[in-house]
C-alpha positions as CSV (number, residue, x, y, z in Angstrom):
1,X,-45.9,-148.7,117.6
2,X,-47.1,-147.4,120.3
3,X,-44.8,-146.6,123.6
4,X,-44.9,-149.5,126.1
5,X,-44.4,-147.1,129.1
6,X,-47.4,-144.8,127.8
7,X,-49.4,-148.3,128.2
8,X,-48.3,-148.9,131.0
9,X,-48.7,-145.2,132.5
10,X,-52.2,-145.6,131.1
11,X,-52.9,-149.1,132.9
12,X,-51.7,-147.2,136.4
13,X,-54.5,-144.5,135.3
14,X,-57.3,-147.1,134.8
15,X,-57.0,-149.0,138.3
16,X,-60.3,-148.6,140.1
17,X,-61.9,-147.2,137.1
18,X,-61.8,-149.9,134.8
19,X,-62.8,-153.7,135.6
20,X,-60.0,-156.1,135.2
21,X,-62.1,-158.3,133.1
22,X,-61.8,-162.3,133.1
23,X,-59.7,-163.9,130.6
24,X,-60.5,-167.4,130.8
25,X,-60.5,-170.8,128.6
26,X,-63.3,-171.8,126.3
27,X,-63.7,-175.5,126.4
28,X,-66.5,-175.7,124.3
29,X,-65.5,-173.3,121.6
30,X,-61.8,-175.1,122.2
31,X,-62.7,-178.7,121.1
32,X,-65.2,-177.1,118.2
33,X,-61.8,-175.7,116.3
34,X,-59.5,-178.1,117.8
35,X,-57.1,-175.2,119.4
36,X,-56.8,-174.0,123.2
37,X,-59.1,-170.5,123.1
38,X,-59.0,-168.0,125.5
39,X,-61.3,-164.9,125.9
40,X,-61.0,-161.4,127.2
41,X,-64.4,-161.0,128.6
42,X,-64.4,-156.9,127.8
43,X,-68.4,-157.4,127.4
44,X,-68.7,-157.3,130.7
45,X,-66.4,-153.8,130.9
46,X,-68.1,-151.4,132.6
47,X,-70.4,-149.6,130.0
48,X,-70.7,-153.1,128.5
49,X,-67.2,-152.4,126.3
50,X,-63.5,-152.1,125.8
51,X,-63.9,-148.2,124.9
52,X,-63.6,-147.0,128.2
53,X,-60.2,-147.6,128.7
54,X,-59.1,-145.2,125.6
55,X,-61.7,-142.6,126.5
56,X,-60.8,-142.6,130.4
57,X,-57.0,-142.4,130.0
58,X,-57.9,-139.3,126.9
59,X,-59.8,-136.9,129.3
60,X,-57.4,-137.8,131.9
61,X,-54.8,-136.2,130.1
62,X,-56.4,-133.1,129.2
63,X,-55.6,-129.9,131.3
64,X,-57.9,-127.9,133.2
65,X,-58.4,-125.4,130.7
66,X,-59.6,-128.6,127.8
67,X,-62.1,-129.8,130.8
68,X,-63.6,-126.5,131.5
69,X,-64.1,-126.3,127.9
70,X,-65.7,-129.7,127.8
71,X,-65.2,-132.8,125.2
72,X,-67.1,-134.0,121.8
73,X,-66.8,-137.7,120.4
74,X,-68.1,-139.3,117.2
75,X,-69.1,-143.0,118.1
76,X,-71.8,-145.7,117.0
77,X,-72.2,-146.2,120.7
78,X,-69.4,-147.7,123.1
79,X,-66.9,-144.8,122.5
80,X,-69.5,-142.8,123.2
81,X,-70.7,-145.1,126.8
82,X,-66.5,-144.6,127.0
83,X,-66.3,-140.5,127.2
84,X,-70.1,-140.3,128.8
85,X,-68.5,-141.9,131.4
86,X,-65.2,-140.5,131.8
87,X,-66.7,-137.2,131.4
88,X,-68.5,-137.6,134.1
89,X,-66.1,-138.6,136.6
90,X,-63.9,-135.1,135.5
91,X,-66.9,-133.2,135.9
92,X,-67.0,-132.0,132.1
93,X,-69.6,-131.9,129.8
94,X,-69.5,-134.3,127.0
95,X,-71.3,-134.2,123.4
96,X,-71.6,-137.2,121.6
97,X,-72.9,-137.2,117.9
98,X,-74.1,-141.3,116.7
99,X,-75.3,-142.0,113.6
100,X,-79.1,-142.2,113.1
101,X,-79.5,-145.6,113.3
102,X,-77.3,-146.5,116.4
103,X,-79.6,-148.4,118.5
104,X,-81.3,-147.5,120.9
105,X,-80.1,-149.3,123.6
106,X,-76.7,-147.3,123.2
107,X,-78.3,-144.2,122.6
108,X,-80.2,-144.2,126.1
109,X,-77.1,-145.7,127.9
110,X,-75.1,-142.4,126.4
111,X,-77.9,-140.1,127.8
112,X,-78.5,-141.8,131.1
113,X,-74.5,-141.1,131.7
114,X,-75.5,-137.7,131.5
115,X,-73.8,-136.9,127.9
116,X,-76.2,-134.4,125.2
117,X,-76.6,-136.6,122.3
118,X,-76.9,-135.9,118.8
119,X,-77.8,-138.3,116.2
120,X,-76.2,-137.1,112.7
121,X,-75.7,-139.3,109.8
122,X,-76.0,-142.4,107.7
123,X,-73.2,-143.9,109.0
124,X,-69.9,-143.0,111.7
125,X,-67.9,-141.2,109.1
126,X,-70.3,-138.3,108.4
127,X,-71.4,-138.5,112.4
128,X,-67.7,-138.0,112.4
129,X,-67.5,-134.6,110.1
130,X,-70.2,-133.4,111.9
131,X,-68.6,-134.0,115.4
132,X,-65.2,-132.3,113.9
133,X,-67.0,-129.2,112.8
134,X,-69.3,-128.6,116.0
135,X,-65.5,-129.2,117.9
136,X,-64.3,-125.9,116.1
137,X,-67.6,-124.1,116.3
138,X,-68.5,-124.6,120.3
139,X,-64.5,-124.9,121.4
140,X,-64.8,-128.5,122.2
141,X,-62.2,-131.0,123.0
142,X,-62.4,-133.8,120.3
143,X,-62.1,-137.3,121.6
144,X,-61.1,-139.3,118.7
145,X,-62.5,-143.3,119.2
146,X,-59.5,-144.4,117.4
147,X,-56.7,-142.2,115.8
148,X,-55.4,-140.5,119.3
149,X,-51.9,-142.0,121.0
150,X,-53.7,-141.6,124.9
151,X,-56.7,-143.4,123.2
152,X,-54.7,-145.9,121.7
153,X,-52.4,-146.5,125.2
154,X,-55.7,-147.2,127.4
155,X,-57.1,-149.8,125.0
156,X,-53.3,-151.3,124.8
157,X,-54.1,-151.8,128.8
158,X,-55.8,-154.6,127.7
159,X,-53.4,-156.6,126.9
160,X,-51.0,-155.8,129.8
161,X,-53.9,-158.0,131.7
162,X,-53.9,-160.3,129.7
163,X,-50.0,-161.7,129.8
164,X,-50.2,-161.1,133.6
165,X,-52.6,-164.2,132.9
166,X,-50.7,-165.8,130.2
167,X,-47.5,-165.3,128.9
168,X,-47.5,-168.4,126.1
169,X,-50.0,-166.9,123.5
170,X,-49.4,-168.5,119.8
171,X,-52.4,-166.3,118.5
172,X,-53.9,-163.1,119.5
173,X,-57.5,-162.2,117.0
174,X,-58.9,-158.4,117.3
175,X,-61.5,-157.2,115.6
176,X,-60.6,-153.9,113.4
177,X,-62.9,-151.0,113.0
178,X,-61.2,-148.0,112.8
179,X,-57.5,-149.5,114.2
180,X,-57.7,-148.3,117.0
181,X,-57.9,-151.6,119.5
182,X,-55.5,-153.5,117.5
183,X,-52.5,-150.6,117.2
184,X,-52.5,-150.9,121.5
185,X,-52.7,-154.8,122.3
186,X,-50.6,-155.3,119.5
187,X,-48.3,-152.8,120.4
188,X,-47.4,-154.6,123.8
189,X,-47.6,-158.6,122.3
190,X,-44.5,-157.4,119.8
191,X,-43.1,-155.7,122.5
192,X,-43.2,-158.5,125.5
193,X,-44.5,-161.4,123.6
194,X,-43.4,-161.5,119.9
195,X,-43.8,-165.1,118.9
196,X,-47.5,-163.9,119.3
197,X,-48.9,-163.5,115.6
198,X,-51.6,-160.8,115.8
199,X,-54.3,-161.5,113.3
200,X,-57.5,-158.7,112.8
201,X,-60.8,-158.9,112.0
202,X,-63.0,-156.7,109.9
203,X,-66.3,-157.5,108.5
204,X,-66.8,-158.0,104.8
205,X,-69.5,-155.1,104.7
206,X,-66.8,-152.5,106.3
207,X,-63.7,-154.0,104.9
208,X,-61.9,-150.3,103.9
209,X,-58.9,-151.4,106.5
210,X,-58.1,-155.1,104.6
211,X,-57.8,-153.2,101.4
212,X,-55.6,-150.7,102.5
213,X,-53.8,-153.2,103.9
214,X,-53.2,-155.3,101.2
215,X,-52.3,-151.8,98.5
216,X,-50.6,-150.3,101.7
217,X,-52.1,-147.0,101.2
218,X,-55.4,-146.2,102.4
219,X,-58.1,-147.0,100.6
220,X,-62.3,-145.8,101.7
221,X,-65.3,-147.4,101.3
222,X,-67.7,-145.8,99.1
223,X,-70.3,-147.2,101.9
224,X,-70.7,-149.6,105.1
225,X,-73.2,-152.6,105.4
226,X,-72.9,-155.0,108.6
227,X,-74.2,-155.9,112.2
228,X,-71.2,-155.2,113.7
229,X,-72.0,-151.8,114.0
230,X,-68.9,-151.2,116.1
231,X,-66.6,-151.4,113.6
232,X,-68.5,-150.4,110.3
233,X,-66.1,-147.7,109.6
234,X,-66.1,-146.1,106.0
235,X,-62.9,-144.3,105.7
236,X,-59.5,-145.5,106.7
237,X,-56.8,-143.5,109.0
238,X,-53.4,-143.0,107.4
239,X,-52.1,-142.9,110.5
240,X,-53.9,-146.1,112.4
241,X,-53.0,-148.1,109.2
242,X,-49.1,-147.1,109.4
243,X,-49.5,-149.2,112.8
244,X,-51.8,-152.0,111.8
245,X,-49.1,-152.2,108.8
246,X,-46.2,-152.5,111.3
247,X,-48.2,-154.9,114.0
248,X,-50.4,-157.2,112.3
249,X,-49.2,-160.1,110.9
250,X,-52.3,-161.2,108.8
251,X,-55.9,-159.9,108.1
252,X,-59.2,-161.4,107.4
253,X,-62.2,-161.2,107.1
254,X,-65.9,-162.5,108.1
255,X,-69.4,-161.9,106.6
256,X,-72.8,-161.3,108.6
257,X,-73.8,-164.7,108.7
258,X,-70.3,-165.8,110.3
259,X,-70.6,-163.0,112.9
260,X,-74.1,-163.8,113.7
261,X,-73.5,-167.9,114.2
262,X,-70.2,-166.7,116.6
263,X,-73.2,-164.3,118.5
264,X,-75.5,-167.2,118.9
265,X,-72.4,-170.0,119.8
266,X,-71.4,-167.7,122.5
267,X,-74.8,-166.8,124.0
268,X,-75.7,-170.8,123.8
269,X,-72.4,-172.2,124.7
270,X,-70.6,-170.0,126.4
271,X,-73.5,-167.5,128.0
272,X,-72.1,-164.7,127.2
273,X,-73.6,-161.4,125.5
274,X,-72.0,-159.8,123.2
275,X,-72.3,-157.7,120.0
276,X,-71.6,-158.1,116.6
277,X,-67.8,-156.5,116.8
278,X,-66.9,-158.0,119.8
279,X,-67.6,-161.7,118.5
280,X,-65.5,-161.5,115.4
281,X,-62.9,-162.8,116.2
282,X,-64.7,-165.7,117.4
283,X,-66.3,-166.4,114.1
284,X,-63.2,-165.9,112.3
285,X,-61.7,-168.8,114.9
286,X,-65.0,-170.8,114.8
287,X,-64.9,-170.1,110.8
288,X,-61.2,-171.3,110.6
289,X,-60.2,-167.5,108.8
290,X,-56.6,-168.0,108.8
291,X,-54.2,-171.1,109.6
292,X,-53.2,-172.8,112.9
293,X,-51.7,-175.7,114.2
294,X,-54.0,-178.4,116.1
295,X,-53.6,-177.6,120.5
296,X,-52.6,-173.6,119.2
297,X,-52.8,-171.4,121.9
298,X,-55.8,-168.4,120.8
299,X,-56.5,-165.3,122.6
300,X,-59.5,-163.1,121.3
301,X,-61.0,-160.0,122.8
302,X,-64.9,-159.6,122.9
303,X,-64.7,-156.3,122.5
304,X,-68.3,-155.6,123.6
305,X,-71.6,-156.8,124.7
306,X,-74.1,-153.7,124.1
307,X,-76.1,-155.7,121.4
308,X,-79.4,-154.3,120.4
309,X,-82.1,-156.6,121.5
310,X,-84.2,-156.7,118.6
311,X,-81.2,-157.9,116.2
312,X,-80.3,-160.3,119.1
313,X,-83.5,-162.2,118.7
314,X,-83.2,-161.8,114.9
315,X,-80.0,-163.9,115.3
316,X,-81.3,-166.0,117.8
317,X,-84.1,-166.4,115.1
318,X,-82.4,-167.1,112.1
319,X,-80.0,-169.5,113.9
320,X,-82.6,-171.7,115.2
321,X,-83.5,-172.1,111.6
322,X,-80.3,-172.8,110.3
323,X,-79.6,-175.4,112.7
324,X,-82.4,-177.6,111.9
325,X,-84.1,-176.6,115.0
326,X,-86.6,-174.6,114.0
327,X,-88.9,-174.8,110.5
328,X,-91.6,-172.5,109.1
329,X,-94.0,-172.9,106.7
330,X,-97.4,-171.9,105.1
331,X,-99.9,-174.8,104.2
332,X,-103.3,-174.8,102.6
333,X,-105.7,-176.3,104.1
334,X,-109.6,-177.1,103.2
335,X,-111.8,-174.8,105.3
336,X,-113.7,-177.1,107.1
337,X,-114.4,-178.1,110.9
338,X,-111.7,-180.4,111.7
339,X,-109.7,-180.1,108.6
340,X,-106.5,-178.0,111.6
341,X,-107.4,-180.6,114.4
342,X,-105.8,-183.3,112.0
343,X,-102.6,-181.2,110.6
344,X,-101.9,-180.4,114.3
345,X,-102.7,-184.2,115.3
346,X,-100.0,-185.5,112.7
347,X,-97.6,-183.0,113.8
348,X,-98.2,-184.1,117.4
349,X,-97.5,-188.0,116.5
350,X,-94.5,-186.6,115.1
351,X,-93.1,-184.6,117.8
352,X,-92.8,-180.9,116.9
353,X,-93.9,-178.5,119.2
354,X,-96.1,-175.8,117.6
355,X,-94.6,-172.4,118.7
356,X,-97.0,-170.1,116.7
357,X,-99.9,-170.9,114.2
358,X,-102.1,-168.2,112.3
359,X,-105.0,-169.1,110.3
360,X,-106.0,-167.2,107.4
361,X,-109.1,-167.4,105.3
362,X,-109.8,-164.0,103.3
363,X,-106.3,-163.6,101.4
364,X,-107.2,-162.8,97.6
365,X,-104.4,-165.7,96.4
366,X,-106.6,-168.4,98.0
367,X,-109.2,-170.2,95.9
368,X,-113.2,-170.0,98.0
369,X,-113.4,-172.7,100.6
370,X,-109.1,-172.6,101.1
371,X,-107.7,-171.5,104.2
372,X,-103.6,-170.5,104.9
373,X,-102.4,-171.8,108.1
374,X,-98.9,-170.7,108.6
375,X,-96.9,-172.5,111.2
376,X,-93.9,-172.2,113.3
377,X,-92.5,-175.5,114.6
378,X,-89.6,-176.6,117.0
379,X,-87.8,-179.5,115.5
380,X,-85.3,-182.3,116.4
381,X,-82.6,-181.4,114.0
382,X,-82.7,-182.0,110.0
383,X,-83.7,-186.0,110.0
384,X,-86.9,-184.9,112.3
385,X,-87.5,-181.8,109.8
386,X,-87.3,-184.6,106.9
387,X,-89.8,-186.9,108.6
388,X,-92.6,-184.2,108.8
389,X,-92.1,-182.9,105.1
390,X,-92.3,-186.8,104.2
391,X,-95.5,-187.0,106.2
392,X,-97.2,-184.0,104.6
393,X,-96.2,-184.8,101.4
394,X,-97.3,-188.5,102.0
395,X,-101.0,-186.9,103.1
396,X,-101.0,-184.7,99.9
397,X,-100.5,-181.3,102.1
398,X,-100.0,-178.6,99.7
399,X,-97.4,-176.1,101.5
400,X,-94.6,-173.9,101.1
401,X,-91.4,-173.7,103.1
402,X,-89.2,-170.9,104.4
403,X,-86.2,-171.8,103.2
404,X,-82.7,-171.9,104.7
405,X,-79.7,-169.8,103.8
């Protein structure tokens, strides 16, 4: 467990450098599960994530000598945000190695914040070896996003907002990546609030810390698969699960489909943005992960909002389709003048709204005088979807559907 008066020493650090984000009821999201659920709105953190807190009250610990030298982190992107930032206000230079495929989006916020970036690595582990090595080589500080006591106390400031707020929690749900989070807001809910059960979240394709937890002895990933690229860590701290062992009462877990629906509910209902990690605990609320009584009291942290765009739309995408409100499909029509006019005329009559249409009369898999029209159409929900399969079927269309998951 982490010292209380550390956290709170670290809290004292962080005012007027850190927002003190909103924590705040979600009605919509409340009556969906049944339960009273509250968020803490880090997404809209400064650097778009919780990070900062543990970077900022790190590098304010460090003596002169560690500043002049300079620091070096290992992140996927809002650790690094975190120490770019901190960095900057101690006048230090900071080096921050991401793995390859970190967005973009994160990479140019790191740069802009005036931080040298390297991009090493499949994944945050072997950014992370890299990081450690390049620490001994140039004399850098290492700023450890997770398994560091200073890191741990500033993200543990956290949750000393969030019982100024509210003190009568039943549930508190973090996300877990590498621990890091969950070791410092759980730290203070046993200490000032510990009818609180703390229940983490890691995603099914990173799921190295719910092993361990259940052998209790740390057990790695052989690799990492998930869009919650904020916690897809590969190999588990022996230290970080010691406290996650002590503080957690329960861990589950959530796949990429239940993180992406909690991304899309909370853009639609509750317009917020926010990234993979930061709504898992949402879907494992939304997706009813672990028990609770009807009217429970639920606390979840969005841990961040720095979403790449291009997987935002792909979720936006997909769950337009799942939902019935959205249906694509290739049909083959006769090439002939007015042969489209009267597909588009029945889909009129019906109601759906043609979004995109692409007409194609050279592909080698159509028979001479066939043409593929391929169509995207906005629907009413699955009864409307059923009435224009049952009108195209009815007309003999020949057509193929895109199929939901």
């Amino acid at each position: 467990m982490i010292d209380l008066k550390e956290i709170q020493k670290a809290k004292e650090l962080l005012e007027g450098v850190v927002v003190k984000t909103p924590f705040a009821n979600a009605p919509l999201l409340s009556q969906r599960v049944g339960a009273d659920v509250y968020l803490k709105k880090e997404n809209l953190q400064l650097t778009g994530a919780f990070k900062l807190r543990g970077a900022y009250n790190k590098i304010a610990n460090l003596s002169k000598d560690e500043l002049k030298r300079g620091v070096i982190a290992a992140s996927a992107g809002n650790h690094a945000q975190g120490v770019a930032y901190s960095a900057k206000l101690f006048d230090t230079k900071a080096t921050i190695v991401m793995p390859e495929a970190t967005p973009l989006l994160k990479v140019e916020n790191t740069r802009s914040l005036g931080a040298k970036v390297i991009l090493k690595g499949e994944n945050y582990d072997e950014a992370y070896n890299y990081a450690l090595k390049k620490s001994k080589e140039d004399s850098l500080v290492f700023v450890h996003p997770f398994a560091d006591k200073d890191v741990m106390a500033g993200q543990g400031s956290i949750a000393l907002e969030m019982l100024e707020d509210r003190k009568d929690l039943d549930y508190l749900v973090v996300s877990i990546g590498g621990g890091g989070l969950i070791a410092g807001v759980a730290s203070v809910f046993k200490s000032l609030s510990p009818s609180t059960k703390v229940i983490g979240v890691v995603a099914s394709g990173a799921n190295a810390m719910l092993k361990s937890y259940l052998s209790k002895k740390p057990i790695d990933s052989t690799s990492v698969r998930t869009i919650a690229d904020g916690i897809a860590v590969r190999d588990v701290n022996e230290q970080n699960l010691k406290e996650v062992i002590e503080l957690v009462d329960e861990l589950v877990e959530v796949d990429d489909e239940e993180i992406a629906s909690a991304v899309l509910f909370l853009l639609e209902k509750q317009k917020l943005v926010v990234e993979g990690a930061g709504a898992a605990g949402v879907a494992a609320i939304l997706h009813k992960k672990f028990s609770f009584f009807e009217g429970a009291k639920i606390a979840t942290i969005l841990s961040g909002g720095n979403i790449d765009v291009s997987m935002l739309s792909l979720i936006i995408e997909k769950g337009l389709i799942k939902a019935y409100r959205k249906m694509k499909f290739v049909i083959t029509l006769i090439d002939k003048p007015g042969a489209l006019m009267d597909l588009t005329d029945i889909l009129k009559d019906l109601g759906a709204n043609i979004v995109q249409i692409d007409y194609d009369r050279t592909s080698t898999n159509l028979s001479y005088g066939d043409a593929f029209v391929t169509l995207a159409l906005e629907t009413k929900g699955k009864e409307h979807q059923e009435q224009i399969r049952e009108s195209l079927d009815k007309r003999g269309y020949i057509y193929k559907e895109e199929m939901r998951v």
